[in-house]
C-alpha positions in Angstrom: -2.4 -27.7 26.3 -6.0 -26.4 24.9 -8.7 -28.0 25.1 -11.7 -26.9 23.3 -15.5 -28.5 23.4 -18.7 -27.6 22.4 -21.3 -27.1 25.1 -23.6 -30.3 25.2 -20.9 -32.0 24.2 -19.7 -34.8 26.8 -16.2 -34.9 28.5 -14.8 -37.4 29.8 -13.0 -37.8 33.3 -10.2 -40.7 33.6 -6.7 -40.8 35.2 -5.3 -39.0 32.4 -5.9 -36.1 29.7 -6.8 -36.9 26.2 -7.4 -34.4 23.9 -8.6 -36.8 20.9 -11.5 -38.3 23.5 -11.7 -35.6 25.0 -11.2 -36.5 28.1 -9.6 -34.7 31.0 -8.3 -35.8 35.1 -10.0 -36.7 38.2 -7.8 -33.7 39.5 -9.2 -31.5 36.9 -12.2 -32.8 37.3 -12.2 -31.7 41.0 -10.9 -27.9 40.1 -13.8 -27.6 37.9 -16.3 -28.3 40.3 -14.7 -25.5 42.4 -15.6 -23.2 39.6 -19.0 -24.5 39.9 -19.7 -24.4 43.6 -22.0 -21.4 43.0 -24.4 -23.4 41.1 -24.6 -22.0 38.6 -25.5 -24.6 36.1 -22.0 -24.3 34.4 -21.7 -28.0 33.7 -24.0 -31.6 34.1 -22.4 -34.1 36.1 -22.2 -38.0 35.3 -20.4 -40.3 36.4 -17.2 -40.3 35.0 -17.5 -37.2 32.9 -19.3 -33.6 32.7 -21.1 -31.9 30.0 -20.9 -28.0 29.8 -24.3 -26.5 29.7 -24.9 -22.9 28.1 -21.9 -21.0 29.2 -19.1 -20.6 26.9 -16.0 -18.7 27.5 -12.6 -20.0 29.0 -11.3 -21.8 31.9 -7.5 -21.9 32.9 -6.3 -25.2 34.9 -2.7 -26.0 35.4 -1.4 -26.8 32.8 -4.6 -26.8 30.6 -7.2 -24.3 29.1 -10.0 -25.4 28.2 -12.2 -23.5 25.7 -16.1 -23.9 25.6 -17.7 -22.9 22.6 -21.2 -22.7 21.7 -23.6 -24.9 19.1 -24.3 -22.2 16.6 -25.1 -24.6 13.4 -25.9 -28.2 13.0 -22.4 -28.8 11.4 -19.0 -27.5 13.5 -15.8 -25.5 11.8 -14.2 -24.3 15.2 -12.7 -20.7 13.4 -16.3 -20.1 11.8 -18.3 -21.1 15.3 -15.4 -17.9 16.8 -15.9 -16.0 14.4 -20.1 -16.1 15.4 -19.7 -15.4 18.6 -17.2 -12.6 17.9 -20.1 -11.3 16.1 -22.7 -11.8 18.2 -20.4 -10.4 21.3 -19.8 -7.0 18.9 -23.8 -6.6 18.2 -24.8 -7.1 21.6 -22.1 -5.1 23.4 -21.8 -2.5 20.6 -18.2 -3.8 20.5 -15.7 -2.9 17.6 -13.6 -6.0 16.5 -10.9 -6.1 13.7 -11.6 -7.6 10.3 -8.6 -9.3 10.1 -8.6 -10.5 13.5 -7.7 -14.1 12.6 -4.7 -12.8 10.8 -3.7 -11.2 13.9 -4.8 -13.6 16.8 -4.6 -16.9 15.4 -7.7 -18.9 15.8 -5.8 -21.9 16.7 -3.5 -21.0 19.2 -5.7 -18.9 20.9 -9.0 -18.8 22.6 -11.7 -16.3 22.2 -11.8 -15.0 25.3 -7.9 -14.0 24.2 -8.9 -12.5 21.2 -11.2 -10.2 23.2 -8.4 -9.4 25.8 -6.2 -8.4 23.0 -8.9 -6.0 21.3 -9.4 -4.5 24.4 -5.8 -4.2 25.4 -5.0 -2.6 22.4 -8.1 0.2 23.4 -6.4 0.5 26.4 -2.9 1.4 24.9 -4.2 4.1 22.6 -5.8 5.6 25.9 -2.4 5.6 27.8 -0.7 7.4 25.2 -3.8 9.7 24.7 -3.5 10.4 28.4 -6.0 9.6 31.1 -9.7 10.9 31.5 -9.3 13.4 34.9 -12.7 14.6 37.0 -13.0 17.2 39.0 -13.1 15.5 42.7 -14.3 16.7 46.1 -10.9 16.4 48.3 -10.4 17.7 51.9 -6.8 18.1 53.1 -5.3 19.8 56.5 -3.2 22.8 54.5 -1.3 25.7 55.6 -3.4 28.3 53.7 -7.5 28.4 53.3 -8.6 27.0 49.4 -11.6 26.5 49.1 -13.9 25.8 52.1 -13.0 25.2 55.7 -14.2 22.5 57.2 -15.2 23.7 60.6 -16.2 20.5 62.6 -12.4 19.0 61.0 -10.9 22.1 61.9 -11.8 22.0 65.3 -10.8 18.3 65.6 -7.9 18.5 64.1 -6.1 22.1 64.4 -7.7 23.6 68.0 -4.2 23.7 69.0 -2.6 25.0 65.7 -4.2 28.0 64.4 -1.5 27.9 61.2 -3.6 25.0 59.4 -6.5 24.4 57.9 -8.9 22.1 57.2 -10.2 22.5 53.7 -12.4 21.3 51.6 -12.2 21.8 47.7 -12.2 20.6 43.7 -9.2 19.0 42.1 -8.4 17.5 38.7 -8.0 14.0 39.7 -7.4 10.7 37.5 -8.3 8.9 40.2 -12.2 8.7 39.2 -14.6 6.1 38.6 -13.7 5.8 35.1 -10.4 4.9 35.5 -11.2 2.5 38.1 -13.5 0.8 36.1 -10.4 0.0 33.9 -8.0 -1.0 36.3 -10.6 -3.4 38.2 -11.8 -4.9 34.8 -7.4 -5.1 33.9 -6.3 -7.3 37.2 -9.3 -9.3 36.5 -8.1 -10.1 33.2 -4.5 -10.8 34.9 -5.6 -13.4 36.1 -7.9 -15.6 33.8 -5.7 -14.9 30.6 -2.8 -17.4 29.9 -1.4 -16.4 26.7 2.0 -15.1 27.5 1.5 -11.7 25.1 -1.3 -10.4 26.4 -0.3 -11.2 30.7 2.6 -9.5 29.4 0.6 -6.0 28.1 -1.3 -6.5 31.3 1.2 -5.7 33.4 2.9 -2.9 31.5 -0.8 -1.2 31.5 -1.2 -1.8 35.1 1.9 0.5 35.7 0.3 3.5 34.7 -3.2 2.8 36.6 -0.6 2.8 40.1 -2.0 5.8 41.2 -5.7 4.6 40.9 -7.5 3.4 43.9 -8.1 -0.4 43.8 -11.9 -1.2 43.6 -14.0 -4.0 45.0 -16.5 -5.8 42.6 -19.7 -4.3 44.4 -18.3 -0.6 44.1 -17.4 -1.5 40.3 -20.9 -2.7 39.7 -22.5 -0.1 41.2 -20.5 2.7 39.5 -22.8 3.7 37.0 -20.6 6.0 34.6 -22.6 8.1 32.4 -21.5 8.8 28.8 -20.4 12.6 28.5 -18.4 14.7 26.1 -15.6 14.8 28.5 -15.7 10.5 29.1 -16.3 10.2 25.1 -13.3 8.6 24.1 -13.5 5.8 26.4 -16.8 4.8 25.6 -15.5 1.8 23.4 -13.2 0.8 26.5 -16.1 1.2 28.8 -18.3 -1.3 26.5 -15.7 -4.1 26.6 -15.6 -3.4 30.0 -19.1 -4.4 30.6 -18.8 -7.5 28.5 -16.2 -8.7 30.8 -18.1 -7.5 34.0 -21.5 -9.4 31.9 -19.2 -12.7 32.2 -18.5 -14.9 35.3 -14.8 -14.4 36.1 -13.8 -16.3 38.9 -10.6 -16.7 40.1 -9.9 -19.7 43.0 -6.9 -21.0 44.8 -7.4 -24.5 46.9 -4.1 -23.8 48.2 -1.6 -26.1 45.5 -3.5 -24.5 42.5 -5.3 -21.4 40.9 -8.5 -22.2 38.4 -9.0 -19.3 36.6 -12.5 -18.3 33.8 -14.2 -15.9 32.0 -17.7 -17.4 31.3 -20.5 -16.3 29.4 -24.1 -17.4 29.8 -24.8 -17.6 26.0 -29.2 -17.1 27.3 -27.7 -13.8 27.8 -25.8 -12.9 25.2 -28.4 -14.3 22.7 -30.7 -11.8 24.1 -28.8 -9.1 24.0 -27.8 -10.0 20.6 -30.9 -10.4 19.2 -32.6 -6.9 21.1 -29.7 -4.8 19.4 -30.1 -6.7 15.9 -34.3 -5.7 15.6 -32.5 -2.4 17.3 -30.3 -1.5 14.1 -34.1 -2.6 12.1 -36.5 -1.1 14.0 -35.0 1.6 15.9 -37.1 3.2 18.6 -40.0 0.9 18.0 -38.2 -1.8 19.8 -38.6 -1.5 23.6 -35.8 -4.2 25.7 -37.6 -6.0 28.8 -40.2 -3.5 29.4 -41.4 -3.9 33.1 -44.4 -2.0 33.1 -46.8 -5.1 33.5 -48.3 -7.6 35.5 -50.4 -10.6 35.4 -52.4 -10.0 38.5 -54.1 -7.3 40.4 -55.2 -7.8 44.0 -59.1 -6.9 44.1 -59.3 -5.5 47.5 -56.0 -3.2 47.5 -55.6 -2.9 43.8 -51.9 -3.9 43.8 -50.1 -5.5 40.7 -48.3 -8.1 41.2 -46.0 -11.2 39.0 -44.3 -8.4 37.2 -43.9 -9.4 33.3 -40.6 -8.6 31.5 -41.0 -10.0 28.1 -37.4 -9.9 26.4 -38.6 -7.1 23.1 -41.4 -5.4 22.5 -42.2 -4.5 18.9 -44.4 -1.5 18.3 -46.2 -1.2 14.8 -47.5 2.0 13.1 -50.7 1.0 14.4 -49.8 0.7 18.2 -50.2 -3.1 18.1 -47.7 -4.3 20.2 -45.5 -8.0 19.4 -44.1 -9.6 22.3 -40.5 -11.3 20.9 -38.6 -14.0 23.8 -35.6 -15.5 22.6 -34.6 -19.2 24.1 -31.3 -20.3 23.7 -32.0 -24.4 23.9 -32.1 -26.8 21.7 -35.6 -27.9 20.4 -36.3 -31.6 20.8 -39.3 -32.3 19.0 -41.7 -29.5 20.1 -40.5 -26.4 22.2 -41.3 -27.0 26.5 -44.6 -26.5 28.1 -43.9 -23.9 30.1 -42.0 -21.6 27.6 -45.7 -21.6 25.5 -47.4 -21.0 29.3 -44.9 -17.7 29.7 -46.2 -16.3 26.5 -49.8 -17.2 26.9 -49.3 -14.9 29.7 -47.4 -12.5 28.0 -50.7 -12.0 25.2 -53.2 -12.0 28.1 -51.9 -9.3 30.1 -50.2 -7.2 27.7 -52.6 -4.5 26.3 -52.5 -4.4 22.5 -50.4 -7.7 22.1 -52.0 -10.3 19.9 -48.4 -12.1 18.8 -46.1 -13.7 20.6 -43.0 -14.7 19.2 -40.6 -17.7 20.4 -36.9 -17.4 19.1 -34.5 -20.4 18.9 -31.3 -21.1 17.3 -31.7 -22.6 14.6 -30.8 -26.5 14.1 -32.6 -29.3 12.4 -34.8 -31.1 14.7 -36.5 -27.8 15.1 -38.2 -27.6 11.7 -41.4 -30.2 13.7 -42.0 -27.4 15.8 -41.2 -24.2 13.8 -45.1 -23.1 12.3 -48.0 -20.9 13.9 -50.3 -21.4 16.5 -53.1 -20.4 18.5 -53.6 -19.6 22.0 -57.4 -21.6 22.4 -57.8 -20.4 25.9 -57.7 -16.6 25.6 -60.4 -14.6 24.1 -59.4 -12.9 20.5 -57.4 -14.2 18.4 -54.3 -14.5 20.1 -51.4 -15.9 18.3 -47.8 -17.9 19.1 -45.2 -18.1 16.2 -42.1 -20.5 16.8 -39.5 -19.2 14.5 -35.5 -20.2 14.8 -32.9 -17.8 13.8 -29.8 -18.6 11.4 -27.1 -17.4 13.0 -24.4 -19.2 10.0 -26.0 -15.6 8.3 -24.6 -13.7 10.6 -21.5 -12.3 8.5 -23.8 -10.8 6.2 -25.5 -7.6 8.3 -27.9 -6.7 5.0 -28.8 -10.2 4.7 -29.2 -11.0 8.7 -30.9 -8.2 9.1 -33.7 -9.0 6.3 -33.8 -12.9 8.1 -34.8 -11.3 11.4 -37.4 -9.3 9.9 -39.0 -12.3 8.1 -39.2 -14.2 11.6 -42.1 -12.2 12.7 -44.1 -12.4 9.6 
């Protein structure tokens, strides 16, 4: 059973599960708070339901998956809302995804998150058969004849008594290298949050071939910081899925009767990134992506900066004057929050050479009160705030997005 909401969008909790409500168990209701012990903000709790907040993505009960999907446009069509955020996941991750993926994934039967296991799967098929990636590793082995270097304080250890061996130290073609186990962590985490019976099924025919690669913990995978060479080159599409699943919050629990599985995205995030590769593709190298070079206070007596600033984009114009862009992804009820219009003030005040600042939202009706220009009357210049919303239901149309984006800052 498949249960898909919109986020914001109440659920209710009762002794049993309704789809048409929707409304979903007490016991359900219990494993879900188990996904959100971290606190992450993942849903708002009332009594006697739950309403998920900005993250969107998948998460596997028994029995049911439940589907979160973002508001993208004031009306809902669940295949077009997909396809959005299929598009928005591709821009921001520089993600290939196949035109005809409804044909071959149906939206219906199958979540998102499914759809992007299956792309990825089938990236990671062509790179079996291709043949894995090897790297020249630093291996020491005890061997009967010197290659390499000896390693005298191991020899001495080790083969005092035995003068026929040797401790060596040398370089060997290895598949067993970062890249590889980048693939295989990012694979077993994908075993377990995906419950459509094709794709567990790929899973665990790919995971045959990565048997001889060492198993990696999170923290190594997130610190491995694989560099794109002409050697790795091939992989770098498999690599950029890769970090859109590390980017989500896959969590995997068992109380002890049952396993909650999800892959989660925190759509704040992904809007971001979205929108910092989209003036990307306009502006090229004039957009800079949360530049951390400034702060809003010196110390007088040491000279120290401190309250570093990391505006989301800045945009550079011929001139050198510099446009400070944060994107927001909330709702606008009535007039955009105090403090967002405090973060920007602070933003045109302490930036040198920025005299716009520029608020992004999704775009939705109740925001047309607040959309307009403004001035910041407590700085000195003329120091601008625009509030502009971006339309994302123009987001199949590149030419014509891209022309929208550029009209925001005007």
């Amino acid at each position: 059973m498949m249960l898909t909401v919109l986020e914001h969008q109440k659920v209710y909790i009762g002794k049993f599960r309704d789809e048409t409500k929707p409304q979903i168990s007490y016991e359900d209701a219990n494993l879900l708070r188990m996904v959100d012990l971290n606190n992450r903000g993942i849903f708002k709790w009332g009594n006697h339901f739950l309403i998920p907040q900005q993250w969107v993505g998948a998460i596997a009960l028994p029995g049911l998956s439940i589907e979160i999907l973002p508001k993208v446009t004031d009306y809902y069509d669940e295949n077009f809302t997909k396809r959005v955020l299929l598009q928005m996941f591709k821009v921001a991750n520089n993600i290939p995804t196949k035109k005809n993926v409804s044909a071959k994934v149906s939206f219906a039967k199958n979540g998102l998150i499914e759809i992007l296991i299956a792309n990825f799967l089938d990236c990671i098929e062509h790179y079996i058969k291709e043949g894995f990636i090897s790297s020249y590793c630093k291996v020491t082995r005890n061997l009967p004849a010197i290659k390499g270097s000896i390693d005298f304080s191991k020899q001495i250890n080790k083969n005092l008594l035995n003068p026929t061996r040797f401790v060596c130290r040398y370089s060997r073609m290895e598949v067993d290298n970062p890249v590889n186990g980048l693939l295989k962590y990012v694979l077993n985490v994908m075993q377990k949050v995906s419950c459509d019976y094709s794709n567990c099924k790929r899973i665990v025919t790919a995971l045959v071939y990565f048997d001889v690669v060492k198993e990696m913990d999170e923290k190594s995978v997130r610190n491995n910081n694989i560099q794109i060479t002409k050697v790795n080159q091939r992989v770098q599409i498999l690599l950029q899925y890769a970090y859109l699943f590390l980017d989500g919050y896959a969590v995997s629990i068992n109380n002890g009767k049952n396993t909650v599985s999800s892959m989660l995205f925190d759509m704040n995030k992904v809007f971001e990134k979205f929108i910092y590769k989209s003036y990307r593709k306009v502006f090229g190298g004039k957009v800079q992506y949360q530049s951390a070079k400034n702060y809003l206070i010196t110390d007088k007596n040491s000279a120290a900066k401190r309250i570093n600033l990391r505006p989301d984009l800045l945009i550079y114009s011929p001139g050198g004057v510099k446009m400070v862009v944060d994107t927001k992804w909330k709702r606008i009820r009535k007039f955009v929050k105090e403090s967002d219009v405090y973060q920007m003030n602070a933003y045109v005040s302490a930036i040198d050479k920025v005299d716009t600042a520029i608020l992004l939202y999704p775009k939705a009706e109740d925001a047309s009160g607040a959309v307009g220009d403004y001035e910041f009357t407590n700085s000195s210049g003329n120091k601008e705030l625009k509030i502009r919303t971006v339309d994302l239901s123009l987001i199949a149309d590149e030419k014509n997005f891209s022309e929208h984006i550029k009209s925001l800052l005007t």
